[in-house]
C-alpha positions in Angstrom: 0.0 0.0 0.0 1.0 3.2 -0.3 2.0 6.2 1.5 -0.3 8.9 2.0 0.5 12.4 2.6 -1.0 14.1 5.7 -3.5 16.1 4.6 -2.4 19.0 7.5 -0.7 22.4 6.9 1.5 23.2 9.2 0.1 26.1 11.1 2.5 29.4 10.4 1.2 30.5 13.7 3.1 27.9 15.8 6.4 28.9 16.0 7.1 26.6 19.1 7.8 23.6 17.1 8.9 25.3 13.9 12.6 26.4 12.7 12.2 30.0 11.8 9.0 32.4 12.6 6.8 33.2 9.1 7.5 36.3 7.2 5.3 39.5 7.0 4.6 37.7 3.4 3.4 34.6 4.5 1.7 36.9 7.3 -0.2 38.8 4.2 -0.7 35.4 2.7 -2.5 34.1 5.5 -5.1 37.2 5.9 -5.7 37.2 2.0 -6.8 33.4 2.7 -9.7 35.2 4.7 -10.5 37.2 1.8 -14.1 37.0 0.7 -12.9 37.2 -3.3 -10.5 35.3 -5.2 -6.9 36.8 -4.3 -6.1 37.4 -7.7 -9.0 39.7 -7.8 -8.0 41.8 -4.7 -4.5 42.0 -6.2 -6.3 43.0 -9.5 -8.0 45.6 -8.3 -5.4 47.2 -6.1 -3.1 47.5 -9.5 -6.2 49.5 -11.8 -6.8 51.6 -8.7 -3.0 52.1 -8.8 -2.7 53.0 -12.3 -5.8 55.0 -12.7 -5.0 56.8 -9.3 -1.8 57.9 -10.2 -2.9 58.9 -13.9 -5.6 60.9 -12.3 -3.2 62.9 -10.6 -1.6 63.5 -14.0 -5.0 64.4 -15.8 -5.4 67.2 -13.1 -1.9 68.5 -13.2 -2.5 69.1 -16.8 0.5 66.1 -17.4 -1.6 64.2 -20.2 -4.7 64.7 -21.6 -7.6 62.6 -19.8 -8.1 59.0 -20.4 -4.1 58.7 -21.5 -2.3 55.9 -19.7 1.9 55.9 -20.3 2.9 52.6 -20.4 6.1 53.4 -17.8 3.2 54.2 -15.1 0.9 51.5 -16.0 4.2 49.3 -15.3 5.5 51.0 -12.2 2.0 51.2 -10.5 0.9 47.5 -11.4 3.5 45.0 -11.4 4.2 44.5 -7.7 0.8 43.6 -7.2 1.2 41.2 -9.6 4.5 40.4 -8.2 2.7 39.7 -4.7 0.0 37.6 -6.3 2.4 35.5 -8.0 4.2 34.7 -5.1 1.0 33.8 -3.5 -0.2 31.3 -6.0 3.1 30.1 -6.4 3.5 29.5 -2.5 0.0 27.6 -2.9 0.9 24.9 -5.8 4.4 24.4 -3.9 1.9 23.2 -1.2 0.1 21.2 -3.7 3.2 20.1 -5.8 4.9 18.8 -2.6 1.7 16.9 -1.6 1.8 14.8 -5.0 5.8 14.3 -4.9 5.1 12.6 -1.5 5.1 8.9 -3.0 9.2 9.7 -3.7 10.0 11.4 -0.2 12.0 9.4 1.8 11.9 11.2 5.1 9.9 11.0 8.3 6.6 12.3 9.2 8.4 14.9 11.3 10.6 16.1 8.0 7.4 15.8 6.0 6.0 18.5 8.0 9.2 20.5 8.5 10.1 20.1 4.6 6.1 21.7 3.6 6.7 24.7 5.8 9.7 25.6 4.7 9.0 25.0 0.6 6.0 27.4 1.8 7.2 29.6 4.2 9.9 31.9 4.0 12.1 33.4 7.0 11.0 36.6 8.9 14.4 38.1 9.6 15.7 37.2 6.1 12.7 38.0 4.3 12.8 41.8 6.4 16.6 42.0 5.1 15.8 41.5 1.3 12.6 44.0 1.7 15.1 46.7 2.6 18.2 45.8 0.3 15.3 46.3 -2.5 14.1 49.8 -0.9 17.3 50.7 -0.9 18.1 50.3 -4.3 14.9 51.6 -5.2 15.4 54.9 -3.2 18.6 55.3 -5.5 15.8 57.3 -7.5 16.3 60.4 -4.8 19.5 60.7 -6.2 17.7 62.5 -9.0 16.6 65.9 -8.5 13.1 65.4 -8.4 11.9 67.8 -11.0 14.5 66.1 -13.4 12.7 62.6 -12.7 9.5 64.0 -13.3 10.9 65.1 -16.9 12.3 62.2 -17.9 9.3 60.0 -16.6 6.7 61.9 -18.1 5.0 62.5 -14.2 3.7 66.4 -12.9 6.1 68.1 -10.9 3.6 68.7 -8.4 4.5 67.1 -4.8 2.0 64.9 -4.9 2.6 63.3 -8.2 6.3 63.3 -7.3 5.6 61.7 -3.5 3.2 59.2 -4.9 6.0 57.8 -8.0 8.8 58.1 -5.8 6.6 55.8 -3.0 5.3 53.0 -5.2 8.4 53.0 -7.4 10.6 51.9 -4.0 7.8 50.0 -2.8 8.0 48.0 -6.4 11.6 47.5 -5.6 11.0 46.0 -2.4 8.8 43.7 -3.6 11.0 42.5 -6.4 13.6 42.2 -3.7 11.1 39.5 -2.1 10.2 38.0 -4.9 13.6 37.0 -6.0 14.9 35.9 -2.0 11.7 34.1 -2.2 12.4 32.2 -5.8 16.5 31.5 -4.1 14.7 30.1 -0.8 11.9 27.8 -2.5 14.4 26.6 -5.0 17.4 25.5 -2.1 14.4 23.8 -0.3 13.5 21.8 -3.6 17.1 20.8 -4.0 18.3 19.9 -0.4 14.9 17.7 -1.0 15.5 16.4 -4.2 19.5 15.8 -3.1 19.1 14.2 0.1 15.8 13.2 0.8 14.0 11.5 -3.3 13.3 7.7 -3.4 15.2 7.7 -7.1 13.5 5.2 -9.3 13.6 5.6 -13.3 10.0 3.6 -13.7 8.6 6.4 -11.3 8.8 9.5 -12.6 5.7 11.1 -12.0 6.1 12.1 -8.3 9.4 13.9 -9.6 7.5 16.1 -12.1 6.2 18.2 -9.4 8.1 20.1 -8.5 9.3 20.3 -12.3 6.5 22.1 -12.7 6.7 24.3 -9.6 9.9 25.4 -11.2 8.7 25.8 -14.2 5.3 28.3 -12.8 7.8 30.0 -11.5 10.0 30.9 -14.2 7.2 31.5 -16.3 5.8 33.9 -13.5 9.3 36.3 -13.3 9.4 36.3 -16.9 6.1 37.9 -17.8 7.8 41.4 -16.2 11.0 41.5 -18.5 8.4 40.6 -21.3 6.9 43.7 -20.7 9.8 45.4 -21.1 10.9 43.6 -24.0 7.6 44.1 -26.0 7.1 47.5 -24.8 10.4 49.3 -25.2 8.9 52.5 -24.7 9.1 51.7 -20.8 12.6 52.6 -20.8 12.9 55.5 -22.8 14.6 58.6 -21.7 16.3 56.7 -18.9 18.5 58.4 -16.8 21.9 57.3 -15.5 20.6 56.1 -11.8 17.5 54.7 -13.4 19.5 52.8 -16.1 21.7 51.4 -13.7 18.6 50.3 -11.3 17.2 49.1 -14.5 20.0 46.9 -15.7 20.0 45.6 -12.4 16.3 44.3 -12.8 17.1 43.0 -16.1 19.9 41.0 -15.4 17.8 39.6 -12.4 15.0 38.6 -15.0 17.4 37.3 -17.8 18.9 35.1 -15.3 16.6 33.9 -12.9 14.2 32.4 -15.2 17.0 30.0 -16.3 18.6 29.2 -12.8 14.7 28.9 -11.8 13.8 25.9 -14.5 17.1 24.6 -14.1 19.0 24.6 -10.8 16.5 22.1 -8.4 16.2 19.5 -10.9 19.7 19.0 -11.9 20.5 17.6 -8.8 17.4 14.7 -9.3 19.1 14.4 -12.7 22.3 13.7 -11.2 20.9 11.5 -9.4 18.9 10.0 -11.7 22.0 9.0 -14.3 23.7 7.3 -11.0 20.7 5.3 -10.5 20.1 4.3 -14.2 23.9 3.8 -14.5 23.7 1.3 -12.0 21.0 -0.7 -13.6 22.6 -1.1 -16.3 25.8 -2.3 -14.8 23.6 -4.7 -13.1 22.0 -5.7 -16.4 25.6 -5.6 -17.8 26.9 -7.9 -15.3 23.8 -10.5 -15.5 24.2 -10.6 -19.1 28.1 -11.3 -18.7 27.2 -14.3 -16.3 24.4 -16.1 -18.4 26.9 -16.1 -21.7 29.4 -17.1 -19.8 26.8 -19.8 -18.8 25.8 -20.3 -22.1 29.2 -20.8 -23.4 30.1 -23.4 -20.2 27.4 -25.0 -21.5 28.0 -25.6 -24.8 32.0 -26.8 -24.0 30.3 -29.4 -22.0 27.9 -30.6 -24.5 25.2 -29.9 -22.0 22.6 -28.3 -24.7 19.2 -29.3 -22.7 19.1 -25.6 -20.7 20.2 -23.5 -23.6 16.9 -22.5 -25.1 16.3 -21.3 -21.3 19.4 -19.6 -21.3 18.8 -17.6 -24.6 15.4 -16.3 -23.3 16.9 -14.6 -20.3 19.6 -13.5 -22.7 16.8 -11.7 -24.7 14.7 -10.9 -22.1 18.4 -8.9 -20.4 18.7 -7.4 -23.4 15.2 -5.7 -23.9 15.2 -5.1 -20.4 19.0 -2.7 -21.4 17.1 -1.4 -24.3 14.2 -0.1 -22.4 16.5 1.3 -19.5 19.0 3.6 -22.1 15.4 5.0 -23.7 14.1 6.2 -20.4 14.8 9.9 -19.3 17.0 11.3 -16.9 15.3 14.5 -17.1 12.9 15.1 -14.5 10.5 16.9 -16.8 7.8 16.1 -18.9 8.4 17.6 -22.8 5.6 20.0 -22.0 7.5 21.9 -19.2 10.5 22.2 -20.9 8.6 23.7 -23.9 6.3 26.0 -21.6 9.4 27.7 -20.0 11.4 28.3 -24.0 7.7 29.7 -25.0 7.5 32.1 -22.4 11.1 33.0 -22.6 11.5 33.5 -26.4 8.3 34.5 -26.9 9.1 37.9 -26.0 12.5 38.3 -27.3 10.6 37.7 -31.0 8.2 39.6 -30.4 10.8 42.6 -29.7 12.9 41.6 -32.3 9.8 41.8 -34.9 9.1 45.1 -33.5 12.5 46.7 -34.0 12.8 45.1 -37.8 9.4 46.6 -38.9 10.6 49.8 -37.4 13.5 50.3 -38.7 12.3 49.5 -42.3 9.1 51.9 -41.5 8.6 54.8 -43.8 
């Protein structure tokens, strides 16, 4: 019979028996759980009164004409709520994910438990250190005189429109901060797992694709921002220097995340993997060795009568190497793989196309 996962959560509230106390994120996470409306709709709702809230403080200063949205703000005031959202969802299927890669665990009930919090919970004192590293690097925007900024980011130079930018750009910043300590966390959790604590078996695969597609959700999820930028260069027009730097910064951590996402908790399974189908097939190797070596005994004795036996387990060795060098060490379904090049080229074609068609533009 079968293992079966408990079916209880940890409770983030009892920190007696836990290793670290939850984060002001999980503490978010668990009072949107008492939400009347789907999270995603809160979160969804918070970003258009955002947007249209800070564009209405442009329509009255006279910035843009009424009804105009510039895509820089629309980007600035919206994506950390999607940021937050995505972390919540993604917190919520590594629950899920880590429920159906049970059958592979090979732990005790007590790691179980300890293993589910921390895939879903992140540090408090950790999480509070990468909130501030990312205000701080957002707050490099004050080294800009303010009605400078306010030029080159198409805002009113009124104190309210410059206060309100200045406050949800560095919030945006801190949030990104999370978001990324939050990706590094969930993905050394996955791979002390997968490293230390994985049944390995080659003919069960399926509890392993789990968390391939945890890893994959998530890579998809931090790519969707530098999409934005990609397919709407206008974003990052008129840049200046302390904004450029800040926004190379985010770029690089969106080119390269994404990959070390998809890639870094499932090359130790793979690792392991190739040991363990290595090893079967020295096994098979070595069986094969001994029943020739019977077969040709055998035959130098003239005894023939176990021979057609002797072939048979010969053949049947031999399928059983053939089917062991076609299965996978990849602990990914084609599907994943193809999901996570999708969502990363996508938008690197899609800029490309743009730039070619404007360049040859009359």
């Amino acid at each position: 019979m079968t293992a079966q996962p408990p079916l209880d959560t940890p409770n983030k509230s009892d920190t007696m028996s836990l290793p670290y106390s939850p984060s002001w994120l999980d503490g978010l996470e668990k009072w949107l759980d008492r939400l009347p409306i789907p999270v995603w709709l809160f979160y969804g709702l918070l970003a258009v009164i955002s947007i249209v809230g800070f564009a209405a403080v442009q329509w009255a200063a006279g910035q843009y004409p009424v009804g105009t949205l510039y895509p820089i703000h629309i980007y600035i005031m919206g994506v950390g709520f999607y940021m937050l959202g995505l972390l919540y969802y993604l917190d919520r299927y590594a629950h899920t994910a880590f429920t159906r890669f049970y059958p592979a665990l090979d732990a005790t009930p007590e790691h179980e438990k300890l293993f589910r919090y921390q895939l879903t919970t992140l540090p408090a004192r950790s999480t509070w250190v990468a909130t501030i590293i990312g205000l701080g690097i957002g707050a490099l925007a004050f080294l800009i005189p303010f009605q400078e900024g306010a030029r080159l980011y198409n805002y009113a130079g009124t104190s309210l429109s410059i206060a309100l930018y200045l406050a949800l750009y560095i919030l945006l910043w801190g949030i990104t901060s999370v978001g990324v300590y939050h990706t590094i966390h969930q993905l050394r959790v996955m791979n002390f797992i997968f490293t230390q604590h994985t049944h390995v078996s080659l003919f069960h695969h399926r509890p392993l694709y789990a968390f391939a597609w945890l890893s994959a959700y998530t890579t998809i999820g931090l790519i969707l921002p530098f999409g934005a930028i990609l397919v709407a260069p206008e974003i990052t027009n008129s840049a200046g220097i302390v904004q450029s730097i800040t926004l190379v910064i985010f770029l690089t951590i969106f080119l390269l995340l994404p990959f070390t996402t998809f890639l870094w908790p499932l090359l130790g399974i793979h690792r392991l993997l190739v040991e363990e189908k290595e090893r079967l097939l020295d096994d098979n190797a070595t069986a094969m060795e001994h029943t020739m070596q019977e077969i040709r005994q055998r035959v130098r004795s003239n005894e023939l009568a176990e021979i057609d036996s002797l072939n048979k387990v010969l053949g049947t060795l031999e399928t059983e190497s053939r089917l062991l060098r076609q299965i996978s060490t990849w602990p990914w379904q084609p599907g994943a793989l193809q999901s996570v090049i999708a969502a990363i080229l996508l938008p690197v074609g899609i800029s490309l196309i743009q730039r070619v068609l404007l360049r040859f533009a009359p």
